[in-house]
C-alpha positions as CSV (number, residue, x, y, z in Angstrom):
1,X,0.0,0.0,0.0
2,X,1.4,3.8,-0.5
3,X,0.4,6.7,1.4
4,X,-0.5,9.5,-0.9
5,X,-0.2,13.1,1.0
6,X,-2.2,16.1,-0.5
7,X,-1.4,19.3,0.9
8,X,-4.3,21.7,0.7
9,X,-4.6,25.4,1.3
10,X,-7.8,26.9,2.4
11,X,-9.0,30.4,0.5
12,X,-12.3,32.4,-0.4
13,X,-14.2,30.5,-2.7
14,X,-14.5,32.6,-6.2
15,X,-17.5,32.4,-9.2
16,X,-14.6,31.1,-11.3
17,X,-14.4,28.4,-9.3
18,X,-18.1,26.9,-9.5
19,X,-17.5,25.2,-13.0
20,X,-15.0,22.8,-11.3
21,X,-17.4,22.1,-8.6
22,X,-19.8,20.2,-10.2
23,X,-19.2,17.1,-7.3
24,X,-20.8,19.5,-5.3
25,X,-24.0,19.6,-6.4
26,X,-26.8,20.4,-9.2
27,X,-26.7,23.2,-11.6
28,X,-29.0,24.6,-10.0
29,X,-27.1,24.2,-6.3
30,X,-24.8,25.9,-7.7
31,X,-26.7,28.9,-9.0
32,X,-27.4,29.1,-5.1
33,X,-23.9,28.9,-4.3
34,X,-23.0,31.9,-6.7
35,X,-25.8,34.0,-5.0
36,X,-24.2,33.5,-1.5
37,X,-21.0,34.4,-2.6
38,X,-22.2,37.6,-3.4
39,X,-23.2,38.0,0.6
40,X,-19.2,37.5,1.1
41,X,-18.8,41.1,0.3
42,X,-20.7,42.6,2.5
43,X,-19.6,40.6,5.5
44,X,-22.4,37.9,6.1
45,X,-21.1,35.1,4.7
46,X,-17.4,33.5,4.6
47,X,-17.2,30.5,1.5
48,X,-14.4,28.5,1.7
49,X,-12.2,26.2,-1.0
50,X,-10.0,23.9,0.2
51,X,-7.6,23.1,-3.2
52,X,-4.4,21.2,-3.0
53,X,-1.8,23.2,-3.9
54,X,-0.9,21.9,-7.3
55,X,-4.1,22.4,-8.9
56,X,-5.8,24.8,-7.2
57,X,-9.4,23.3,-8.0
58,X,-11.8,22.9,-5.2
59,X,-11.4,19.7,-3.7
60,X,-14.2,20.9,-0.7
61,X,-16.2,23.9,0.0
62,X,-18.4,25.3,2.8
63,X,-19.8,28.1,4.1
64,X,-20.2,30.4,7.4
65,X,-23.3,31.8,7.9
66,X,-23.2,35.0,10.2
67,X,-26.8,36.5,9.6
68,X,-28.4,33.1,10.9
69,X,-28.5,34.2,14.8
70,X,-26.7,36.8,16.6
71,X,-23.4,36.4,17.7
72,X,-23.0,32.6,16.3
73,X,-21.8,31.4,13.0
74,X,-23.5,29.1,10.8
75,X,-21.4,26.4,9.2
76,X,-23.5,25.2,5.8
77,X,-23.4,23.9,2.2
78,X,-20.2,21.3,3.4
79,X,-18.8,19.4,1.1
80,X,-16.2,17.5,-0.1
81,X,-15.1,15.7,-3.2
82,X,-17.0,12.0,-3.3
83,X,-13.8,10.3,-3.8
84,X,-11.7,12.0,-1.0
85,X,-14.0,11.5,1.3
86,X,-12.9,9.9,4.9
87,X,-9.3,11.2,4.0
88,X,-9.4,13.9,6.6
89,X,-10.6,16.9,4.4
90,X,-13.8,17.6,6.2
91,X,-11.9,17.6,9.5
92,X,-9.6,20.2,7.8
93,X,-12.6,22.3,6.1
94,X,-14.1,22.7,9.4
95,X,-11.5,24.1,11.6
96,X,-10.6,26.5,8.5
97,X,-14.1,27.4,8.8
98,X,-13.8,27.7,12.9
99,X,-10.7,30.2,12.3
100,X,-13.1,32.2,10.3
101,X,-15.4,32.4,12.9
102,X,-13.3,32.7,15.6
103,X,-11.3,35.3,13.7
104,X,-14.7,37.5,13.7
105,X,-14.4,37.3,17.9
106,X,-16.7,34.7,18.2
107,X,-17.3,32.4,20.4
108,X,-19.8,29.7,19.0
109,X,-20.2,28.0,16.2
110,X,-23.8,26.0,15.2
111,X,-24.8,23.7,12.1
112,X,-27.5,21.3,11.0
113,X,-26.8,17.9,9.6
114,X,-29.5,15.8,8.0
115,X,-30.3,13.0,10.9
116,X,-30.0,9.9,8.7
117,X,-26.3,11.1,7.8
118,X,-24.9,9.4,10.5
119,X,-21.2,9.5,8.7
120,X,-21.3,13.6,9.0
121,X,-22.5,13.4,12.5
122,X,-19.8,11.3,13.7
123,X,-17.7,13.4,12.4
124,X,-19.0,17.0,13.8
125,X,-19.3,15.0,17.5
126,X,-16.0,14.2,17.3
127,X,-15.1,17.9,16.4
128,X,-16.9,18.9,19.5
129,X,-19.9,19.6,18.4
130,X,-23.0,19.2,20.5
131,X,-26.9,17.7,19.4
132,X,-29.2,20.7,21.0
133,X,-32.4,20.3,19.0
134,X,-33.7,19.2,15.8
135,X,-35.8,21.1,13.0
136,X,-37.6,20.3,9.5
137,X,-35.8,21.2,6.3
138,X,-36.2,21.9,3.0
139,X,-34.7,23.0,-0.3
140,X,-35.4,22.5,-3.8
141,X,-33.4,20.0,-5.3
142,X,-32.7,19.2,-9.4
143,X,-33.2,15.9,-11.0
144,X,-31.3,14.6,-13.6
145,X,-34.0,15.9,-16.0
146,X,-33.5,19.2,-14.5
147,X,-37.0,19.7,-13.4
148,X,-36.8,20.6,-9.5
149,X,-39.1,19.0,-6.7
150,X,-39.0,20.2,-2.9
151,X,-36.6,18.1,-1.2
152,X,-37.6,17.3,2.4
153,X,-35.9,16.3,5.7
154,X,-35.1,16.5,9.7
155,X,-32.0,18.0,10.7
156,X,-30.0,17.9,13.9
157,X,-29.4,21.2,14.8
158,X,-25.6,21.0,16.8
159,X,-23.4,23.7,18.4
160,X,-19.9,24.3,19.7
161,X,-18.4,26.7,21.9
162,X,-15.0,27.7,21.7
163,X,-12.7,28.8,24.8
C-alpha cells in the first residue's frame, strides 16, 4: 500500500471556481452557491475552497453563515469531493471554517446535519460539536432531467463553543 499526501490550502471561494465544482452539487445548487458568494462582500457570509496546492481546484467547500442568529456562526453547504472523502478533508474544512469564525471574535459555532447522515454526524461529534435540537428542512433539489421537486428532511441542529 502507498500513502498518498495532499497538501491543501484553504482560501475564499470565487464564481470562477463553480465550474469545477460540479461534485458538489446540481446546476441549480450551484446557481445558489453563486448568489451567497455575493453575501461574502458585505460581510455575512465566509465561503471556503480547500484546493491542494498543485491544482488549485476545489477539492471541498463550505460556508459560514453569520446573519443566521446573533453572535454565532452558521457552518452550511459542506462538502467534499465524493472520492476524497474519509481522507481527513472535512476535519480540515471545518476548523478553517472555525478560524473564520473565531477570527470575527466569536465564540460559537452552530450547524445542522440531516439525521439519517450518521457519517457527518460522527464526524461533527467528534469535532466537539454538541446535538441541541432538531428542526424540518427543506430546499429545492434538481433531477437529472433538470426539473426541481422540494426536497424534504429533519435535521440535527448541533453547536460548539469555543474557549
Amino acid at each position: 500500500m502507498t500513502d498518498m499526501v495532499l497538501k491543501l490550502s484553504v482560501r475564499d471561494l470565487v464564481h470562477a471556481d463553480l465550474a469545477s465544482c460540479g461534485w458538489a452539487g446540481s446546476d441549480h445548487h450551484l446557481v445558489g452557491v453563486a448568489g451567497q458568494l455575493e453575501r461574502v462582500r458585505t460581510g455575512d457570509v465566509d465561503y471556503l475552497a480547500l484546493c491542494p496546492a498543485a491544482t488549485d481546484i476545489p477539492v471541498a467547500k463550505g460556508g459560514v453563515d453569520y446573519r443566521v442568529k446573533e453572535g454565532v456562526g452558521t457552518l452550511w453547504q459542506l462538502a467534499v469531493h465524493p472520492a476524497l472523502q474519509s481522507c481527513g478533508i472535512g476535519t480540515f474544512l471545518v476548523e478553517a471554517a472555525e478560524a473564520r469564525i473565531r477570527d470575527r471574535g466569536l465564540r460559537q459555532a452552530e450547524l445542522a446535519v440531516e439525521e439519517d447522515n450518521s457519517r457527518a454526524r460522527a464526524l461533527y461529534e467528534r469535532l466537539g460539536y454538541v446535538a441541541y435540537d432538531r428542526r424540518p428542512d427543506s430546499w429545492d433539489e434538481q433531477a437529472p432531467d433538470g426539473s426541481l421537486h422540494r426536497y424534504e428532511t429533519m435535521c440535527t441542529l448541533m453547536r460548539k463553543e469555543f474557549d
